[in-house]
VEXGU-129392 format. One line per 4 residues: their letters; for each residue x, y, z of C-alpha. Coordinates in steps of 0.5 Angstrom, whole numbers, plus 2048, in hexadecimal, padded with zeros to 3 digits. Each point is the difference from the previous one (the first is absolute). Layout:
N
a> X/Y/Z | ...
This chain:
430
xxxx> 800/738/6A1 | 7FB/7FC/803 | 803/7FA/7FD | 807/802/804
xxxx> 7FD/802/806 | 7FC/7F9/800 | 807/7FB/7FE | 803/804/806
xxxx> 7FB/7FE/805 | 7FF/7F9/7FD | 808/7FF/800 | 801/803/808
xxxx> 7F9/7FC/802 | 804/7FA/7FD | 806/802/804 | 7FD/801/807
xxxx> 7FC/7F9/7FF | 808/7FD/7FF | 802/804/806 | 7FB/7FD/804
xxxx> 800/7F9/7FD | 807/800/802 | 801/800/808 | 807/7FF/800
xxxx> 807/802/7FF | 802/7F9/7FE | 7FE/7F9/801 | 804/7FA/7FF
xxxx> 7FD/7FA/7FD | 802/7F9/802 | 806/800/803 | 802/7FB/806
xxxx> 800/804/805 | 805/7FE/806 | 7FE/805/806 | 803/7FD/806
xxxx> 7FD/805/805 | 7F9/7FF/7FE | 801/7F8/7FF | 7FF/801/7F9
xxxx> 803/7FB/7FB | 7FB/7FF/7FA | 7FE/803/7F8 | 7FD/806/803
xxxx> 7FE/807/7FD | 802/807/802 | 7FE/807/7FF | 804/806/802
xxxx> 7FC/807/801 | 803/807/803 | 807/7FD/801 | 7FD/7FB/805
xxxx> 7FD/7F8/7FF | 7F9/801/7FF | 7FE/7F8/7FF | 803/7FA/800
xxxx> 7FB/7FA/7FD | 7FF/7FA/7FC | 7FD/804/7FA | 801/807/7FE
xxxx> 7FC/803/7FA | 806/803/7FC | 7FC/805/7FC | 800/803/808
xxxx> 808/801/7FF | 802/807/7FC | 806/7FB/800 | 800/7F9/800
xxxx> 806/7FB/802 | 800/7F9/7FD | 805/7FC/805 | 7FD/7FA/7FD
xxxx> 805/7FA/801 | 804/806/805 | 800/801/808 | 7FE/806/803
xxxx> 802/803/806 | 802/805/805 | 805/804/7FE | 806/7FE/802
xxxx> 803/803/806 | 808/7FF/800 | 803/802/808 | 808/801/7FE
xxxx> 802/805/7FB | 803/806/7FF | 7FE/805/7FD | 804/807/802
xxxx> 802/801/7F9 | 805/806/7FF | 806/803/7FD | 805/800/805
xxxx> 805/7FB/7FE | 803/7FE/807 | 7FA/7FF/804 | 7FF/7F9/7FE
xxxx> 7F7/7FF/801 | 7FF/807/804 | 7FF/805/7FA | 805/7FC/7FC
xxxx> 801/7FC/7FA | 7FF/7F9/804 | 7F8/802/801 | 7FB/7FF/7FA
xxxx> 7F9/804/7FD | 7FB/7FC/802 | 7FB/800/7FB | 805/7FE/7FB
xxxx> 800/7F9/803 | 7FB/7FF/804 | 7F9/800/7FB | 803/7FB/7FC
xxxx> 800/7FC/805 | 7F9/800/803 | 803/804/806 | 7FC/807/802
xxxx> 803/7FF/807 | 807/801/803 | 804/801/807 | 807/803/7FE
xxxx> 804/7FD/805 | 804/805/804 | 803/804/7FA | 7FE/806/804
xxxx> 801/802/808 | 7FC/806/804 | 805/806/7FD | 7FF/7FE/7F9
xxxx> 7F9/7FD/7FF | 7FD/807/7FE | 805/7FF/7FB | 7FD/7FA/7FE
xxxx> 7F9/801/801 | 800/807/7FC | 805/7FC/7FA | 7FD/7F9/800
xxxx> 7F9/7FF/804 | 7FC/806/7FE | 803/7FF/7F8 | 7FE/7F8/7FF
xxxx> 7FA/7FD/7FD | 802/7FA/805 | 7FE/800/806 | 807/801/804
xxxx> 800/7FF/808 | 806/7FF/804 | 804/7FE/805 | 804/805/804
xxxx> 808/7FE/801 | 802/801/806 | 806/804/7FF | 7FE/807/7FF
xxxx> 802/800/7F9 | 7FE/7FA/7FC | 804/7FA/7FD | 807/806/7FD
xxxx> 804/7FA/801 | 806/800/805 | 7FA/805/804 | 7FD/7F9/803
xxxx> 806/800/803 | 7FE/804/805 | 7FD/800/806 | 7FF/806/802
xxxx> 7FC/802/7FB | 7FC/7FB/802 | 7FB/804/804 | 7F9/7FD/802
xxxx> 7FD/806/802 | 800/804/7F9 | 7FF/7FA/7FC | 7F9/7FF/805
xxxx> 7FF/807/800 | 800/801/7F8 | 7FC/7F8/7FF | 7FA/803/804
xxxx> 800/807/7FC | 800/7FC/7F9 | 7FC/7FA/804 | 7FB/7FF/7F9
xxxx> 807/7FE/7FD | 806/7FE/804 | 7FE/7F9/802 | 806/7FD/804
xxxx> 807/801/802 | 806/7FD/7FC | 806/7FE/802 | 806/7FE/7FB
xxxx> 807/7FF/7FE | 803/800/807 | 806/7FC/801 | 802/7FE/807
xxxx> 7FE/7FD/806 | 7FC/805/803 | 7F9/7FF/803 | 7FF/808/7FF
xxxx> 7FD/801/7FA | 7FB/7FA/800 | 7FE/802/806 | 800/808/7FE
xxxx> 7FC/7FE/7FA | 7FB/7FC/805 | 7FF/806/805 | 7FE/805/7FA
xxxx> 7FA/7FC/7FE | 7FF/7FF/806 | 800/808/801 | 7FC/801/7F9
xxxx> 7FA/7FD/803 | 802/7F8/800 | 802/7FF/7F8 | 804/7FB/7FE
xxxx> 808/800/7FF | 802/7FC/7FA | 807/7FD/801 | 806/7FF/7FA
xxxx> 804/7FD/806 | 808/802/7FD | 805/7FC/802 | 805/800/804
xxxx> 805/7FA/802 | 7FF/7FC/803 | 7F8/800/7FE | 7FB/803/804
xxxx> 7FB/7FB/803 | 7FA/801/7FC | 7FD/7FC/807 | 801/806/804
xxxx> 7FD/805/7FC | 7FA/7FB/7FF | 7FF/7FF/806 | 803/805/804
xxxx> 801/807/7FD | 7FA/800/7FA | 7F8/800/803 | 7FB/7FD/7FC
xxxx> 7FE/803/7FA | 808/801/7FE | 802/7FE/7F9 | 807/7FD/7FF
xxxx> 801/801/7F8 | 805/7FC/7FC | 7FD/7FA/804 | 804/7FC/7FB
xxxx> 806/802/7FE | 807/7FC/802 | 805/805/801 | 807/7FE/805
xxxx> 7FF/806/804 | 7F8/7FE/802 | 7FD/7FA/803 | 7FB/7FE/7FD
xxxx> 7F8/7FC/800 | 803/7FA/7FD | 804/7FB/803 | 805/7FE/7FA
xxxx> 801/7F9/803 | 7FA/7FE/802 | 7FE/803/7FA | 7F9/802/806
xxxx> 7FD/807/801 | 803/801/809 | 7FB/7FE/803 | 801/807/805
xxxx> 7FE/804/7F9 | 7F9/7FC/800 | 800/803/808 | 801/807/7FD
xxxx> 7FB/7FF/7FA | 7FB/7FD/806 | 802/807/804 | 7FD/804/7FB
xxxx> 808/801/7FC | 7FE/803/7F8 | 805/7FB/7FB | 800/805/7FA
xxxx> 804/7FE/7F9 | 804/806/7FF | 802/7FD/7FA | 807/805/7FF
xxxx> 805/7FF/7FB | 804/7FB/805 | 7FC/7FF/805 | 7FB/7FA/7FE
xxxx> 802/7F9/7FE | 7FD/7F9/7FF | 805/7FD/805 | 7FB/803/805
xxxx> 7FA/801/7FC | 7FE/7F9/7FD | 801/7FC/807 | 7FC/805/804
xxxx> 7FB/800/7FA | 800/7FA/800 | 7FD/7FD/807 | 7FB/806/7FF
xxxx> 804/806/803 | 7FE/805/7FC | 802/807/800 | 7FA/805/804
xxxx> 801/806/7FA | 804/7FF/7FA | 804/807/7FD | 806/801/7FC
xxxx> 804/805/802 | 800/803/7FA | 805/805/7FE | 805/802/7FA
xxxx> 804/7FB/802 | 7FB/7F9/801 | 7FC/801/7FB | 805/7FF/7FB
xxxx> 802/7FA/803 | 7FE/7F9/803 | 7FA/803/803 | 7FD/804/7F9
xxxx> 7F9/802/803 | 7FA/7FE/805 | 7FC/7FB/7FC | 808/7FD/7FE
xxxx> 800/800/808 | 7F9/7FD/800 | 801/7FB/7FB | 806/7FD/804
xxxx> 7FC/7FE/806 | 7FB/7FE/7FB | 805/7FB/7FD | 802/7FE/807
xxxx> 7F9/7FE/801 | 7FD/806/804 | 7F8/7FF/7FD | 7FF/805/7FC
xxxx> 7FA/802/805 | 806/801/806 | 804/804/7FC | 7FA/806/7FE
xxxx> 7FF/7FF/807 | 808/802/802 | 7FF/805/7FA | 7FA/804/802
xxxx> 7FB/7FF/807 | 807/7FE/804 | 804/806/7FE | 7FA/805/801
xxxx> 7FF/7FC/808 | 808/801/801 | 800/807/7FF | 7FA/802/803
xxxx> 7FB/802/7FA | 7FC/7FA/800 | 7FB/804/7FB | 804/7FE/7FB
xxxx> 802/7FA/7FC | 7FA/7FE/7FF | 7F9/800/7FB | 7FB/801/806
xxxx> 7F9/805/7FE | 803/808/801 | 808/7FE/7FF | 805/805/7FC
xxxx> 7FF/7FC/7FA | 808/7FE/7FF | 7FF/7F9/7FC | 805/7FC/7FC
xxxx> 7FF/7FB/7FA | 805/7FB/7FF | 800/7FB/7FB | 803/7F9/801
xxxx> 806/7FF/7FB | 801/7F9/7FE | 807/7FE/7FD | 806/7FF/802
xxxx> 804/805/805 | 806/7FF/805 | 800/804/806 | 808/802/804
xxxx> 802/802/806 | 806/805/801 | 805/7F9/801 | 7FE/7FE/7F9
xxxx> 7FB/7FA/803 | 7FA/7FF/7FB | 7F9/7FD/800 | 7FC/800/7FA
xxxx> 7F9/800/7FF | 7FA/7FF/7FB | 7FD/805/802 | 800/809/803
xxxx> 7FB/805/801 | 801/806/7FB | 7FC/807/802 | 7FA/801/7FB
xxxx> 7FD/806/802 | 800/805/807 | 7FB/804/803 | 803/806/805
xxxx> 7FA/803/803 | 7FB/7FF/7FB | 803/801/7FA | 805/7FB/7FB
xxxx> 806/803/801 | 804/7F9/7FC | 7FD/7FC/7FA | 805/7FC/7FD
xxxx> 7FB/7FC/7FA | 7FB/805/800 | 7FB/7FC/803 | 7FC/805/802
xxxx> 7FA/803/7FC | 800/805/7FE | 808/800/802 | 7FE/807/803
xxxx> 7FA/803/803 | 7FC/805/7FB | 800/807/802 | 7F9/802/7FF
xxxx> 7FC/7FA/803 | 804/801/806 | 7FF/808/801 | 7F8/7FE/7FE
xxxx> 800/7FB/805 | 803/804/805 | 7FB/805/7FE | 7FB/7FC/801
xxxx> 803/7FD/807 | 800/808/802 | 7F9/801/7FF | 7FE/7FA/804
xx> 803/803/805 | 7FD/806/800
C-alpha cells in the first residue's frame, strides 16, 4: 500500500515538473517567418499559449512546447485572410449564394489552405443575415465576417436586380447591430447603367459608421466608367474586387493597346481606392494581370471568390491564387503582405494578420513545393512555374486545426499534461 501510495506521488510529481517545464500550448521551431505587419522576414521561432501569441524570438527552447512544430525549411505565417467568398451554404435550390447551392462550408476549404479568416462577400443583405449568422457564423471554426449586400435580401440571383431593395437605412441599421461582424456594404451583379446602386452601397457605409463598400461593378452596355466610380461616387477606403477581370460589359484597369495600367487608375490608388483580386470563375485574366504586375501595380488584397462554382474551375483555392502573382513576379514578401496585414487594414480589424505578442494565434505553415506546375485562367492562358506554396500545418486560435504531414510532435496535445498544467496555472492565479 505504501509502495502504491509512494509511485502515485512520484508519478504526479513527475507530471506537474512537465506541466510546469512545458510553458506553451505550442512552439514553432525554425521556420522563416514572413510577418509583413511587424517587419519580420527571417528564421524566427514562435510560441503560442491560451490561444494567443505568447513570444516570437531567434530561439525557443522545445521542451517548453507541449507541442512542437518543426517548420524547418517552411514559411510561417499569419493566417491568411481571404476578403471574397461565399459562404451562405444551404438547400434552396434557386437561391444561387443566398441559403443556396452556390455558397460553400467554410472550414472544409479553408484550414487546408492556411486561411483562418474570411469576408463572405454579400451572400446575404440585412433581411437575411440572422439566417446566415445562426447557420454559418456561429457554426464555423473559421473565423466568418462579412460584408453586407446591399439588396435587402442577399445575392438570389435575379433579386440584384432590384433597386428598390436596395435600402441604405436597414442595410446601416443591421451592420451597426452586428458591428463586431459585418465589415462592409457589398454591391454585386447589377446590370444597367445606373449610378443608383453604387451610390446606395456607398450611403450605407457611410450610415454604418463609415465602413467600406466593396464594388462587383456588373455590367451594362456600353460599360460603366470605372473613372467615374473611382473618383466620383467611391470614398477612400472602397474597394473595387474583380480588379482584373475583362469582360466586354466592364471596362477595365488596363489598356489593351497600350498594353499599360489608365494612369486615372494610379490617381484612384493614390486617392485611397482598395484593388482587390476577387478572383471568381471568369472575373480574373492574365490579359490584365501580368502587364499590371509587371510595372509593379499589384493587387492591395488578394482573394478568391470562392464558391462551388470557382473552386472547380481556373481559380482551385487561395494558395493556387497566391501562387499566380508569385509566378507573375509579385515577391513572396508582397504577396503575404496582400494575403495577411492588407486585408485586415481593409476591413477595419487591424488586430489581425499578423504575428504581434497577444494576437489570437490564427498561423499558416506553408511549405514551398519545387517542380513543375502550370497555372490557367478561365480563357485557357497558361503559365508554368517551378515552384507553389502548399499549406503544412494551420493554427486557428491556438489550436492546430490542419496537419497534413504530421509535423507536429506530438500530432495531438497529451490530455493530461495539458489538465495538469492548466491546474497548475489555476493555482498560480490563486
Amino acid at each position: 500500500m505504501q509502495k502504491a501510495i509512494f509511485l502515485l506521488l512520484t508519478l504526479s510529481g513527475m507530471l506537474f515538473q512537465v506541466s510546469m517545464a512545458q510553458s506553451y500550448d505550442i512552439v514553432i521551431k525554425g521556420g522563416h517567418v514572413i510577418d509583413p505587419k511587424n517587419d519580420i522576414d527571417a528564421v524566427t521561432d514562435i510560441a503560442i499559449d491560451n490561444g494567443k501569441i505568447a513570444l516570437v524570438a531567434k530561439s525557443i527552447d522545445p521542451k517548453q512546447g507541449v507541442q512542437v512544430v518543426d517548420a524547418t525549411g517552411m514559411y510561417v505565417t499569419p493566417g491568411l485572410i481571404d476578403i471574397h467568398t461565399h459562404d451562405f451554404y444551404g438547400t434552396e435550390p434557386d437561391h444561387a449564394y443566398e441559403n443556396g447551392n452556390g455558397g460553400i462550408v467554410p472550414d472544409g476549404f479553408t484550414f487546408r489552405n492556411g486561411v483562418t479568416t474570411v469576408v463572405d462577400a454579400g451572400s446575404s443583405g440585412w433581411r437575411t443575415f440572422p439566417t446566415f449568422k445562426a447557420q454559418t457564423i456561429d457554426q464555423s471554426k473559421t473565423r466568418v465576417l462579412a460584408f453586407l449586400n446591399i439588396v435587402g435580401e442577399g445575392m438570389r440571383g435575379g433579386y440584384e436586380q432590384n433597386v428598390n431593395d436596395m435600402d441604405p437605412k436597414m442595410t446601416a441599421l443591421v451592420a451597426r447591430k452586428y458591428k463586431d461582424i459585418i465589415v462592409g456594404i457589398k454591391l454585386a451583379h447589377y446590370d444597367g447603367h445606373d449610378w443608383t446602386p453604387a451610390d446606395r452601397a456607398v450611403e450605407a457605409g457611410t450610415l454604418a459608421g463609415g465602413i467600406p463598400a466593396m464594388i462587383d461593378f456588373g455590367g451594362s452596355n456600353p460599360p460603366m466608367s470605372i473613372e467615374e466610380l473611382f473618383l466620383k461616387h467611391l470614398r477612400p477606403g472602397d474597394i473595387f474586387t474583380h480588379c482584373f477581370g475583362q469582360l466586354g460589359t466592364r471596362e477595365y484597369i488596363v489598356d489593351l493597346q497600350t498594353n499599360k495600367v489608365k494612369p486615372f487608375v494610379y490617381e484612384a490608388r493614390k486617392r485611397g481606392i482598395i484593388f482587390d483580386v476577387g478572383y471568381g470563375g471568369i472575373s480574373f485574366a492574365y490579359s490584365q494581370a501580368i502587364p499590371a504586375v509587371k510595372e509593379g501595380f499589384f493587387p492591395n488584397s488578394i482573394s478568391t471568390d470562392l464558391h462551388s462554382g470557382s473552386m472547380n474551375e481556373a481559380m482551385k483555392d487561395m494558395l493556387t491564387c497566391m501562387n499566380k502573382f508569385l509566378a507573375m513576379g509579385m515577391p513572396l514578401h508582397d504577396v503575404v503582405q496582400a494575403s495577411t496585414s492588407n486585408p485586415a487594414k481593409e476591413i477595419k480589424h487591424e488586430e489581425l494578420g499578423n504575428l504581434s505578442v497577444g494576437s489570437d494565434a490564427d498561423v499558416a505553415v506553408l511549405n514551398m513545393r519545387e517542380g513543375k506546375f502550370g497555372l490557367f485562367d478561365y480563357t485557357g492562358y497558361k503559365i508554368t512555374t517551378n515552384q507553389k506554396l502548399e499549406c503544412e500545418l494551420t493554427i486557428r486560435a491556438g489550436k492546430i486545426v490542419y496537419d497534413l504531414d504530421g509535423i507536429a510532435t506530438p500530432v495531438y496535445p497529451p490530455k493530461v499534461v495539458t489538465k495538469n498544467k492548466q491546474a497548475a496555472l489555476k493555482a498560480e492565479d490563486h
